[in-house]
BALOBA-1460 file (C-alpha; in Angstrom, 3 decimals):
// residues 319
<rec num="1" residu="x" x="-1.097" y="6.813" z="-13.563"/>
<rec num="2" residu="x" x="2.413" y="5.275" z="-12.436"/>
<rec num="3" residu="x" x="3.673" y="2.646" z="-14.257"/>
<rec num="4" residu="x" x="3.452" y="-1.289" z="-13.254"/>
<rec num="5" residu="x" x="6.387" y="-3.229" z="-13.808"/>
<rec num="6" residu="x" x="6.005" y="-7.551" z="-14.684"/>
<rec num="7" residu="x" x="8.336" y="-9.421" z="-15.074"/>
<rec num="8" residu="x" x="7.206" y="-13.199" z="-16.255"/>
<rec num="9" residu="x" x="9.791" y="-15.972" z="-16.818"/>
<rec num="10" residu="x" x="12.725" y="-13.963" z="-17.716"/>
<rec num="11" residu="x" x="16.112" y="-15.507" z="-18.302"/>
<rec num="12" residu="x" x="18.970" y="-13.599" z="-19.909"/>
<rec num="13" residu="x" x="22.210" y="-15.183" z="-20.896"/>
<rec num="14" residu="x" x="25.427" y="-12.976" z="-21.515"/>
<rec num="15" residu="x" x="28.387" y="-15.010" z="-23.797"/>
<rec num="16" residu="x" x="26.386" y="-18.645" z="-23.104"/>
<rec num="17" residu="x" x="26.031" y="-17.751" z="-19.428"/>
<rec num="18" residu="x" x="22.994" y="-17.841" z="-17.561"/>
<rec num="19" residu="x" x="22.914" y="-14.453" z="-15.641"/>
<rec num="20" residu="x" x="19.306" y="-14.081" z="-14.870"/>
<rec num="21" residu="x" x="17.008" y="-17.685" z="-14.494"/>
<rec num="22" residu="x" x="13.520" y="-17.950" z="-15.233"/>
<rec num="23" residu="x" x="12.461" y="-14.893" z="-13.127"/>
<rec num="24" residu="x" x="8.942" y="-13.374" z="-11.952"/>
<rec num="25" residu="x" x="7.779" y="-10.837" z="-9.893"/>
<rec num="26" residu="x" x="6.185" y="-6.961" z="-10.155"/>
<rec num="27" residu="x" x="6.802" y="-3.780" z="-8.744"/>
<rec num="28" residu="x" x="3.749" y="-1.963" z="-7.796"/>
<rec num="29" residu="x" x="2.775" y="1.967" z="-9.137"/>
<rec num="30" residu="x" x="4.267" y="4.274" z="-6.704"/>
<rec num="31" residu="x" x="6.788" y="1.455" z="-5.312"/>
<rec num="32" residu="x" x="10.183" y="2.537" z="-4.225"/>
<rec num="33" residu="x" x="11.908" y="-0.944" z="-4.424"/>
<rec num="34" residu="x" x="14.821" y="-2.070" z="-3.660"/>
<rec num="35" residu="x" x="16.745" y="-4.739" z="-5.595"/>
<rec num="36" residu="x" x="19.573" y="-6.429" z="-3.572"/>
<rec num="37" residu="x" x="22.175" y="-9.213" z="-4.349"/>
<rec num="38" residu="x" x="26.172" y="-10.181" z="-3.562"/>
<rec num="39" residu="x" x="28.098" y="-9.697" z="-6.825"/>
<rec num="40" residu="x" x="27.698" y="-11.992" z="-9.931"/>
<rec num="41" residu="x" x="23.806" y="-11.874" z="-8.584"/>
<rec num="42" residu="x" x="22.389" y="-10.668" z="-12.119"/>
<rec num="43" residu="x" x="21.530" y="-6.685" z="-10.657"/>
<rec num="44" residu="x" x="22.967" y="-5.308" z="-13.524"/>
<rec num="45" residu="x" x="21.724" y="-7.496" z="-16.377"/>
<rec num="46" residu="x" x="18.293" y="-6.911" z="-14.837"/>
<rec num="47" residu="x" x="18.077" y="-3.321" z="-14.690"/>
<rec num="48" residu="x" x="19.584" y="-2.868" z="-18.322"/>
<rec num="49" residu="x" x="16.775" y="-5.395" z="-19.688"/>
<rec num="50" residu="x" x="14.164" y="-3.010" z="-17.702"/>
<rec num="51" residu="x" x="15.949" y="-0.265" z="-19.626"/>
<rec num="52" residu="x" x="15.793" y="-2.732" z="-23.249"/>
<rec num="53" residu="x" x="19.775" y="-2.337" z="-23.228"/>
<rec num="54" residu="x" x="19.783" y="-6.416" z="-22.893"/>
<rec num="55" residu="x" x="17.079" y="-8.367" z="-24.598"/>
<rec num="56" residu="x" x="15.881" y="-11.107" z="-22.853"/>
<rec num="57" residu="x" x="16.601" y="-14.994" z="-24.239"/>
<rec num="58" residu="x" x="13.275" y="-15.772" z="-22.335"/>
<rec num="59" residu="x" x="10.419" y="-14.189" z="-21.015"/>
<rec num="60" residu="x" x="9.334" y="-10.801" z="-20.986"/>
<rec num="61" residu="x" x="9.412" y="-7.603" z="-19.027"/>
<rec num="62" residu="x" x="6.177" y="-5.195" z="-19.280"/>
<rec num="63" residu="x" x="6.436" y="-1.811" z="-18.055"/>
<rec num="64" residu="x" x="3.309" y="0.185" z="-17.887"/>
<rec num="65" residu="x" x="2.302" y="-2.551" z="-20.083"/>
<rec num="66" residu="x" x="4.607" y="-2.322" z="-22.872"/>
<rec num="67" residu="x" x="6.910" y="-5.326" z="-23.962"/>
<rec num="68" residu="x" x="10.911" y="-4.384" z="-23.764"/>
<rec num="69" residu="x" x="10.933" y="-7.118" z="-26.613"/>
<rec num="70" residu="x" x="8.260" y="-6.021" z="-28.877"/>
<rec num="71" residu="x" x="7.706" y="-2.170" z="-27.725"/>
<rec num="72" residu="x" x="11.232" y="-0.964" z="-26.391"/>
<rec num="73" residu="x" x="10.590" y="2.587" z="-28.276"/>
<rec num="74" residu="x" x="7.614" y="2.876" z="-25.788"/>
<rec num="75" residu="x" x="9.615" y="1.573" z="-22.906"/>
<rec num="76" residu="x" x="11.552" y="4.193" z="-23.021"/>
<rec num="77" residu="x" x="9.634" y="7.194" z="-22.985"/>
<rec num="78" residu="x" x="7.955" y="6.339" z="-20.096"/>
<rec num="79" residu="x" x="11.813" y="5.310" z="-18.428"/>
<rec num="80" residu="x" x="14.529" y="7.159" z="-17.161"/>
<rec num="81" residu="x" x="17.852" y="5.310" z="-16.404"/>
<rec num="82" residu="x" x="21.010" y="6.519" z="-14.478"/>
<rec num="83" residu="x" x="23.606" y="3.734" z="-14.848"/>
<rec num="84" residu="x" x="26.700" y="2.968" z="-12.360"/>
<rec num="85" residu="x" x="29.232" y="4.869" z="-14.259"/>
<rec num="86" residu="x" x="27.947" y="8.312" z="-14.589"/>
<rec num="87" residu="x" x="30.146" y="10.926" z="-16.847"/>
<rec num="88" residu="x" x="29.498" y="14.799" z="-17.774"/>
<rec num="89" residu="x" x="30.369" y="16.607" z="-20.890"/>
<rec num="90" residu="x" x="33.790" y="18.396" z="-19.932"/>
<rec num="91" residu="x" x="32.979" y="21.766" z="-21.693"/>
<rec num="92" residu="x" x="28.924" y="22.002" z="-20.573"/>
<rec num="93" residu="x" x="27.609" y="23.823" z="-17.695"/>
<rec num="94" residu="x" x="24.876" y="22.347" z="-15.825"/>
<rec num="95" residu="x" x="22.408" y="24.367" z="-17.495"/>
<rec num="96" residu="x" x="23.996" y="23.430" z="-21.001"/>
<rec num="97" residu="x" x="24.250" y="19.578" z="-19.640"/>
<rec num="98" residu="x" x="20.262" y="19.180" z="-19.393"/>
<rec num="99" residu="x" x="19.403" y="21.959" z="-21.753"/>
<rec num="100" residu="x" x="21.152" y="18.944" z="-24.790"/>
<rec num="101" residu="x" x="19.605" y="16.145" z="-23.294"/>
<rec num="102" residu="x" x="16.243" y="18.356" z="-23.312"/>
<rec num="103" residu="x" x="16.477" y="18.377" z="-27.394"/>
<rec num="104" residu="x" x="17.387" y="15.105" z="-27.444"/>
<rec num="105" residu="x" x="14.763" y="14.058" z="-26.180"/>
<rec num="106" residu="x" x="12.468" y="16.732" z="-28.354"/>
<rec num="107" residu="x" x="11.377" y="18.991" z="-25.682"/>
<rec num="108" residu="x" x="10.250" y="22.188" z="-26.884"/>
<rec num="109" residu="x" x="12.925" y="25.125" z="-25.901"/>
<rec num="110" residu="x" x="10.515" y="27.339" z="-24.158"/>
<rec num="111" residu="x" x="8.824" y="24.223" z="-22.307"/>
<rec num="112" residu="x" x="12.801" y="22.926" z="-21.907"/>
<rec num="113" residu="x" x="14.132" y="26.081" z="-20.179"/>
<rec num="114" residu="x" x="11.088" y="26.080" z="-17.538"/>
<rec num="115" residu="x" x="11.369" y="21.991" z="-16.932"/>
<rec num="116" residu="x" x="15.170" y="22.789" z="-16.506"/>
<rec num="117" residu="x" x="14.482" y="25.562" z="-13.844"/>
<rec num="118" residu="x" x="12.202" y="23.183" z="-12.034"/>
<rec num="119" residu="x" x="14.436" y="20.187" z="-12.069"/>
<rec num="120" residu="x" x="17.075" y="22.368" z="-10.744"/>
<rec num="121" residu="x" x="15.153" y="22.876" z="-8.320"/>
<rec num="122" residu="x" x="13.700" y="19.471" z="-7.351"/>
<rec num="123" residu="x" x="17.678" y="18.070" z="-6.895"/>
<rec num="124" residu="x" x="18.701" y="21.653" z="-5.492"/>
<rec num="125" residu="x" x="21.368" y="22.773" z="-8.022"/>
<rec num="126" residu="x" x="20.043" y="25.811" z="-9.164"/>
<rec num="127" residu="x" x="22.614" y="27.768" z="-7.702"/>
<rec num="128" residu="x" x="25.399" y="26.025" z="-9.660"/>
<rec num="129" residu="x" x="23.202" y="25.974" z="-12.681"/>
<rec num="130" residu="x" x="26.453" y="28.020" z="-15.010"/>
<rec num="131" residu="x" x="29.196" y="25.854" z="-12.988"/>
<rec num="132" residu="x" x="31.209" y="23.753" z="-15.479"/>
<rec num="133" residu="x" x="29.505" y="20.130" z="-15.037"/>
<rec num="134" residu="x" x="32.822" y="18.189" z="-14.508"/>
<rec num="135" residu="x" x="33.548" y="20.591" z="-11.309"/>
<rec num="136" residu="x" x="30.573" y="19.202" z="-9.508"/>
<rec num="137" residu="x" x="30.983" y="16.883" z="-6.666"/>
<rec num="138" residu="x" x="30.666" y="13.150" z="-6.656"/>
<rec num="139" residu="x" x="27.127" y="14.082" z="-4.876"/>
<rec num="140" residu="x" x="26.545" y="17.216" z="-7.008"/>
<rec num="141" residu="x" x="26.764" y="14.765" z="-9.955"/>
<rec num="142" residu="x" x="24.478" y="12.059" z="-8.979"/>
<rec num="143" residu="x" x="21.668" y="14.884" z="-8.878"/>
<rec num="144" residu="x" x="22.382" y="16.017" z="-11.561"/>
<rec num="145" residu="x" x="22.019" y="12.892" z="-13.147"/>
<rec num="146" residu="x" x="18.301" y="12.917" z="-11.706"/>
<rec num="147" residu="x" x="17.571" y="15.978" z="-13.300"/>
<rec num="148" residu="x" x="18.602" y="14.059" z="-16.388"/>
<rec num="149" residu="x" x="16.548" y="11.471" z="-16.328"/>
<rec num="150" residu="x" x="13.507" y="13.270" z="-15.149"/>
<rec num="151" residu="x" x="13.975" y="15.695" z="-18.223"/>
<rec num="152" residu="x" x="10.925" y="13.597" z="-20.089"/>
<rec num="153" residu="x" x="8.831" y="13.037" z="-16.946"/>
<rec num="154" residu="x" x="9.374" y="9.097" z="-17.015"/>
<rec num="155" residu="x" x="6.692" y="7.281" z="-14.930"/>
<rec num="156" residu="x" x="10.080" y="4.824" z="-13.729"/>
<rec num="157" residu="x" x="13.296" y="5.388" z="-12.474"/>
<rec num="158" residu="x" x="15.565" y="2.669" z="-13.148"/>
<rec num="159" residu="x" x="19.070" y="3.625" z="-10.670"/>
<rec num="160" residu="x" x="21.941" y="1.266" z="-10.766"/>
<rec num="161" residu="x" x="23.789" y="1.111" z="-7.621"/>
<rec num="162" residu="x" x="23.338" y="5.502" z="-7.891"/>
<rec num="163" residu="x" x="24.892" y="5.496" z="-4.082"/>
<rec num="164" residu="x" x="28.407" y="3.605" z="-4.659"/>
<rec num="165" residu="x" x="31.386" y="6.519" z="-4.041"/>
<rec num="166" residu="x" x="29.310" y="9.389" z="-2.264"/>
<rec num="167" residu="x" x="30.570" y="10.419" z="1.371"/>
<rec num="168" residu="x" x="27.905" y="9.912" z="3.930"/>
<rec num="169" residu="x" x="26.463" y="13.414" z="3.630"/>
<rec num="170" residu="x" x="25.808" y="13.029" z="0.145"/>
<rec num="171" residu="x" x="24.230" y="9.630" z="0.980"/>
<rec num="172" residu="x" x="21.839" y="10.634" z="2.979"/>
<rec num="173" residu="x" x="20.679" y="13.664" z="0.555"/>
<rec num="174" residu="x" x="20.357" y="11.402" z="-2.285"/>
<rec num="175" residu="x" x="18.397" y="9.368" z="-0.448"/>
<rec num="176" residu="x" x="15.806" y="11.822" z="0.775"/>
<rec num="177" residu="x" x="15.545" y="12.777" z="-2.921"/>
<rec num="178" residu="x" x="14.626" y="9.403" z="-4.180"/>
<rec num="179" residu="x" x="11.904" y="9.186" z="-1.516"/>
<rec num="180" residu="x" x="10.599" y="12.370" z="-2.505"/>
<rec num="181" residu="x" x="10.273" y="11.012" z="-6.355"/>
<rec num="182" residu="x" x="8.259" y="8.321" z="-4.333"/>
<rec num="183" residu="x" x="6.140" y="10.753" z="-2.651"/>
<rec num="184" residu="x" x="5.784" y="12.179" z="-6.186"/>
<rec num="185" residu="x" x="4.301" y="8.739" z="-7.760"/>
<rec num="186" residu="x" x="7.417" y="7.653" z="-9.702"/>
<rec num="187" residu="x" x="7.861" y="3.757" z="-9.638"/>
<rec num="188" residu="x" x="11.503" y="3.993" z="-8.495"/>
<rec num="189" residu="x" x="14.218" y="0.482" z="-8.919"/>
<rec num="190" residu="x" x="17.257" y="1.026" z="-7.348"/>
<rec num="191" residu="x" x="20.177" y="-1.380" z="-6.407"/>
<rec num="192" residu="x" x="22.941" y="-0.373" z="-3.518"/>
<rec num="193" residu="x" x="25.741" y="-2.161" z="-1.531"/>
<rec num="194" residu="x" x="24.129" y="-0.620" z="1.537"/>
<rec num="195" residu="x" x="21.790" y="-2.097" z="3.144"/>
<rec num="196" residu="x" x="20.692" y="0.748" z="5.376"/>
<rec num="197" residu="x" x="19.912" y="3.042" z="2.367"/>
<rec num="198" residu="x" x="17.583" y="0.383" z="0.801"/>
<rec num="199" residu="x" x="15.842" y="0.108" z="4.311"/>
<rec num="200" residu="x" x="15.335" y="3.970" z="5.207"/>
<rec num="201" residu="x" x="13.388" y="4.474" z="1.734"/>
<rec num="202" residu="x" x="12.389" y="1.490" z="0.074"/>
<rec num="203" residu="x" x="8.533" y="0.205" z="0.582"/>
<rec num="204" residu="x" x="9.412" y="-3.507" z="-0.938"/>
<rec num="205" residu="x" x="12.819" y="-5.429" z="-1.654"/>
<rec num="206" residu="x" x="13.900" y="-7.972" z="-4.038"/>
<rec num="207" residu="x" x="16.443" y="-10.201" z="-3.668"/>
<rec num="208" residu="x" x="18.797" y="-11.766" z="-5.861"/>
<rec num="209" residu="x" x="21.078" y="-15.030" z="-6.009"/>
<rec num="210" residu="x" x="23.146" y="-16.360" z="-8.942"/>
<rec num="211" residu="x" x="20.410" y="-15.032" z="-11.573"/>
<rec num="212" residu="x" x="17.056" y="-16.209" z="-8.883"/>
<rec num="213" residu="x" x="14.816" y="-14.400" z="-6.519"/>
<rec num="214" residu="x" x="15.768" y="-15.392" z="-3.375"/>
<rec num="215" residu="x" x="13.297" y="-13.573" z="-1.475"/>
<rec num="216" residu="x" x="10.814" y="-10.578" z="-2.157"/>
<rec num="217" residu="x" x="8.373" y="-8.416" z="-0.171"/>
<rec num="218" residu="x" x="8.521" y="-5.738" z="2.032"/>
<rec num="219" residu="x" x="10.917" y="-5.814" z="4.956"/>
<rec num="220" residu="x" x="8.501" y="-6.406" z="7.889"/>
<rec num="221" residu="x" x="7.158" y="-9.744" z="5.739"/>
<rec num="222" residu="x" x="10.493" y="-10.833" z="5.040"/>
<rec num="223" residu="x" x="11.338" y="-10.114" z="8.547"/>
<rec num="224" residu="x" x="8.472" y="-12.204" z="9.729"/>
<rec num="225" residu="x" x="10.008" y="-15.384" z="7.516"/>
<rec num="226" residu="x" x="12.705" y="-15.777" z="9.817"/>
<rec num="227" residu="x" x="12.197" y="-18.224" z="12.601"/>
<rec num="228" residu="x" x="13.682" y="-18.523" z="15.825"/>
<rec num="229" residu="x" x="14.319" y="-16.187" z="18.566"/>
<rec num="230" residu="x" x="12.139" y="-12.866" z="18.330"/>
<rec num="231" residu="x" x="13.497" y="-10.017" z="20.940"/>
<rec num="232" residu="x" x="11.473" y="-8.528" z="23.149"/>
<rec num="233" residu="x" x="11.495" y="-5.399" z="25.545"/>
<rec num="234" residu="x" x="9.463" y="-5.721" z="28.605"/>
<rec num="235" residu="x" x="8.786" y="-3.086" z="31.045"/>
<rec num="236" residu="x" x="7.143" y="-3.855" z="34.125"/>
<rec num="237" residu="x" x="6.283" y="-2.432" z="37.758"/>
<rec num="238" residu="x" x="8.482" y="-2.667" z="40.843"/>
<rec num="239" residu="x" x="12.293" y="-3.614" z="41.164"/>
<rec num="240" residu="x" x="11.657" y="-6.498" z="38.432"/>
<rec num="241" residu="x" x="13.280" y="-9.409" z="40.621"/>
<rec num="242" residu="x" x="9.850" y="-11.755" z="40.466"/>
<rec num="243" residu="x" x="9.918" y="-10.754" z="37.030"/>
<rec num="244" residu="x" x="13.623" y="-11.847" z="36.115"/>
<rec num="245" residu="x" x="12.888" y="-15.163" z="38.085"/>
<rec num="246" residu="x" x="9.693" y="-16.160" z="36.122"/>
<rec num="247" residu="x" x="11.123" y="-15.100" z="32.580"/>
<rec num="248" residu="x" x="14.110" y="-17.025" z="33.469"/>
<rec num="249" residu="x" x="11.967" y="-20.001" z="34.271"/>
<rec num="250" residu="x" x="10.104" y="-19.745" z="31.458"/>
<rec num="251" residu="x" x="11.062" y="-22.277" z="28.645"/>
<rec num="252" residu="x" x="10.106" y="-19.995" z="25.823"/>
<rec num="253" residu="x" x="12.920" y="-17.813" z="26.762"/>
<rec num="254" residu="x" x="16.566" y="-18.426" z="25.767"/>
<rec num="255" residu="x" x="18.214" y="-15.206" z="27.027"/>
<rec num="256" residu="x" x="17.363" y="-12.845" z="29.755"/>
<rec num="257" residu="x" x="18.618" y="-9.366" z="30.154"/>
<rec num="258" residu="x" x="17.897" y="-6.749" z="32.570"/>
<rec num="259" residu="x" x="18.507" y="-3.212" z="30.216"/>
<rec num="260" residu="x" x="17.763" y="-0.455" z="33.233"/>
<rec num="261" residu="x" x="15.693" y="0.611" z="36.197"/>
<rec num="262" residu="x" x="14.455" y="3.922" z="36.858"/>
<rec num="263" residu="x" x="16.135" y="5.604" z="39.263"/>
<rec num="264" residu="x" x="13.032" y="5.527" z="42.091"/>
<rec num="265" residu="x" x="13.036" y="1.735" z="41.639"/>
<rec num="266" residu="x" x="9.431" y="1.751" z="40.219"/>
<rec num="267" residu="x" x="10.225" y="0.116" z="36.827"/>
<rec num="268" residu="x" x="12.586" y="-2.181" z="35.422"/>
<rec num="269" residu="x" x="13.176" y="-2.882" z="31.667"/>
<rec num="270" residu="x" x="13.900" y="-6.564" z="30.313"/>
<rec num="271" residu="x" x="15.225" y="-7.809" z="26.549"/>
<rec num="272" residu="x" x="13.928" y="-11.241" z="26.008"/>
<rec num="273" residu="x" x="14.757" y="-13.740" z="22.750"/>
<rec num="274" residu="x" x="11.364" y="-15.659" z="22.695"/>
<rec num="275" residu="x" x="11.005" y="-18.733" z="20.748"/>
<rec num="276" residu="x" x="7.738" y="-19.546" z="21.183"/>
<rec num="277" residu="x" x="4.597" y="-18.538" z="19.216"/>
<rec num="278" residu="x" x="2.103" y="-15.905" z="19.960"/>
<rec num="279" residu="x" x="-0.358" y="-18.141" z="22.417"/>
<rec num="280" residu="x" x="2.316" y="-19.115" z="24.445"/>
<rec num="281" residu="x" x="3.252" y="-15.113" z="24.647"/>
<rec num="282" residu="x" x="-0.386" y="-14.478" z="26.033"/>
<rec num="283" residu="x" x="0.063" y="-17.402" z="28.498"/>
<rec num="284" residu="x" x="3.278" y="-15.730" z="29.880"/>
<rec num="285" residu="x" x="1.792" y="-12.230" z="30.519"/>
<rec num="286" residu="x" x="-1.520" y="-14.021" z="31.651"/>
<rec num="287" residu="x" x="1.259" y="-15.499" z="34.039"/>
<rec num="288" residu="x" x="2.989" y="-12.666" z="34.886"/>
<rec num="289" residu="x" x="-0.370" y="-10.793" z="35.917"/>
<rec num="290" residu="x" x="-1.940" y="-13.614" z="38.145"/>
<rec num="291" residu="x" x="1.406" y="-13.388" z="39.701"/>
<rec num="292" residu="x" x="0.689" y="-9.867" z="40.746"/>
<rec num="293" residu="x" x="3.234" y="-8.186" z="38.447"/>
<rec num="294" residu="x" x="1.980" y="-5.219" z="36.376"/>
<rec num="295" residu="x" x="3.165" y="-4.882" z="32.849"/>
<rec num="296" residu="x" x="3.540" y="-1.465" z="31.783"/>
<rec num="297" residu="x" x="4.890" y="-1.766" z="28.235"/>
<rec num="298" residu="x" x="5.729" y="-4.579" z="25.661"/>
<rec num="299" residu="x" x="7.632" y="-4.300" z="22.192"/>
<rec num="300" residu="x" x="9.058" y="-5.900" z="19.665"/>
<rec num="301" residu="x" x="12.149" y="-5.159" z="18.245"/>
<rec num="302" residu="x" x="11.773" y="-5.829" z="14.129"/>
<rec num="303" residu="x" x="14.231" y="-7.933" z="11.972"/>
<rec num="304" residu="x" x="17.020" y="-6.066" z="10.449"/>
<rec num="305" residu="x" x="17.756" y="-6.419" z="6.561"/>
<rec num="306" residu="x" x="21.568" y="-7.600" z="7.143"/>
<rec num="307" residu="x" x="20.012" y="-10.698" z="8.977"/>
<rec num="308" residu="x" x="17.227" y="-10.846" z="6.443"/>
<rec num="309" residu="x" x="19.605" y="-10.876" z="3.821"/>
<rec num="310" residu="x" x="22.536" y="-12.970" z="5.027"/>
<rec num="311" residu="x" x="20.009" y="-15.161" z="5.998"/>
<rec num="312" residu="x" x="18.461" y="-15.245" z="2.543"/>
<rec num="313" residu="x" x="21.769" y="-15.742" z="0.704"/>
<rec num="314" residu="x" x="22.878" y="-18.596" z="2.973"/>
<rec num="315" residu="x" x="19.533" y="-20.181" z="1.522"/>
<rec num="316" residu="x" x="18.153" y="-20.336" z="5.241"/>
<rec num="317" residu="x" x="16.093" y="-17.664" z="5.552"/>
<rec num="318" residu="x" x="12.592" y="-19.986" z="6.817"/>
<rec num="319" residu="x" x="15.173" y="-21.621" z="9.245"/>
């Protein structure tokens, strides 16, 4: 079973500062979550108490139901880590790289050299398996640092900011490989700068503000926590003028904005910001049918995160 994370009143305090302030929440088995924060938020000190390199001055973390205060030993065999700064041994090869870290962590050799053939595998580095580690690429080095941690089949992945320096190609790769240790049941915690990688693989997000949890949940429910204007896209029948005059009219609608029509005239596409709630939504399209005009498709376009968390940091984000 995949590994639960609590965490219940935690504070931490680094040199008789307060980094992280009397903090609770839980990551669920099987979540790939996203933890998110401007600089000085308390990231860092949170992932290395997950990892029991920082001991908590309050509080407790439990991960898969062990303590990091009274049970780190146990903590860790069930966690791999791959911190911000990640280094290679100059004179190992790949294979030589994970084949030490295999016997450090006890690993029988002949169950070691098949785990090693599969991680190689898994983060698609077999072919460079006798390369000299410190040749690999910024991206080439990041899976490899996967491989790493996966060498005792941890039930949590712990990745600090694992993103930060990698060209986009190499971006995008490591991201499809930490949704796939999703898809494989690992409980995955992973901070970035970029918002967009956090929102193309993470199931849940977290938050952070000068050592607090600003806001947690998964994107659409954060999403949902912003009032105001919601866009719309309406598509309706006909050349769309009756339409553009009653959405105009409407005083639910702050902005009205014809996107296209197709090129036979039969259907004309509208972007609306809405501010009212969802009955006075069914009122308008009750509206717009007794008026005779037919409405062929509705949507709504979701929240993004960079509002969601600009929003959030600004300490607005239910305004």
């Amino acid at each position: 079973m995949t590994a639960r994370i609590e965490i219940t009143n935690l504070s931490i305090k680094l040199q008789g500062c307060t980094m992280i302030d009397d903090l609770s929440f839980a990551v669920e088995p099987g979540d790939v979550f996203g933890l998110l924060g401007p600089s000085g938020a308390g990231k860092t000190c949170l992932m290395r108490a997950l990892v029991t390199l920082l001991k908590p001055a309050g509080g407790d973390i439990l991960v898969g139901g062990y303590s990091v205060k009274s049970s780190p030993e146990m903590v860790r065999e069930i966690t791999g880590y791959i911190p911000g700064k990640f280094g290679v041994y100059s004179h190992m090869s790949v294979w030589e790289y994970l084949d030490f870290f295999g016997a450090c962590s006890g690993i029988a050799k002949n169950e070691s050299r098949i785990l090693i053939n599969d991680l190689l595998e898994l983060v698609e580095l077999q072919p460079r398996k006798d390369q000299p580690a410190v040749e690999l690429s910024s991206g080439m080095k990041q899976r490899l640092s996967i491989a790493r941690a996966l060498l005792h089949d941890p039930k949590v992945l712990v990745l600090e900011n694992p993103l930060a320096d990698l060209d986009p190609l190499a971006r995008v790769e490591f991201r499809h490989l930490i949704f796939e240790l999703g898809q494989l049941g690992k409980t995955v915690i992973y901070s970035s700068n970029h918002l967009s990688d956090v929102n193309a693989v993470c199931s849940r997000v977290g938050i952070l503000d000068k050592g607090k949890l600003i806001a947690y949940g998964s994107i659409q429910a954060l999403g949902e926590q912003i009032k105001g204007s919601r866009i719309l896209e309406i598509t309706v029948m006909g050349d769309g003028e009756k339409t553009a005059s009653m959405l105009s009219d409407n005083p639910f609608i702050s902005n009205t904005t014809r996107l296209a029509q197709n090129r036979s005239n039969t259907q004309t596409n509208f972007q609306i910001e809405y501010n009212g709630d969802d009955e006075n939504l069914a009122v308008l399209f009750a509206d717009l049918a007794q008026a005779g005009i037919k409405v062929l498709n509705f949507n709504e376009i979701s929240t993004g995160l960079e509002k969601i968390f600009r929003r959030a940091v600004k300490g607005n984000l239910h305004q």
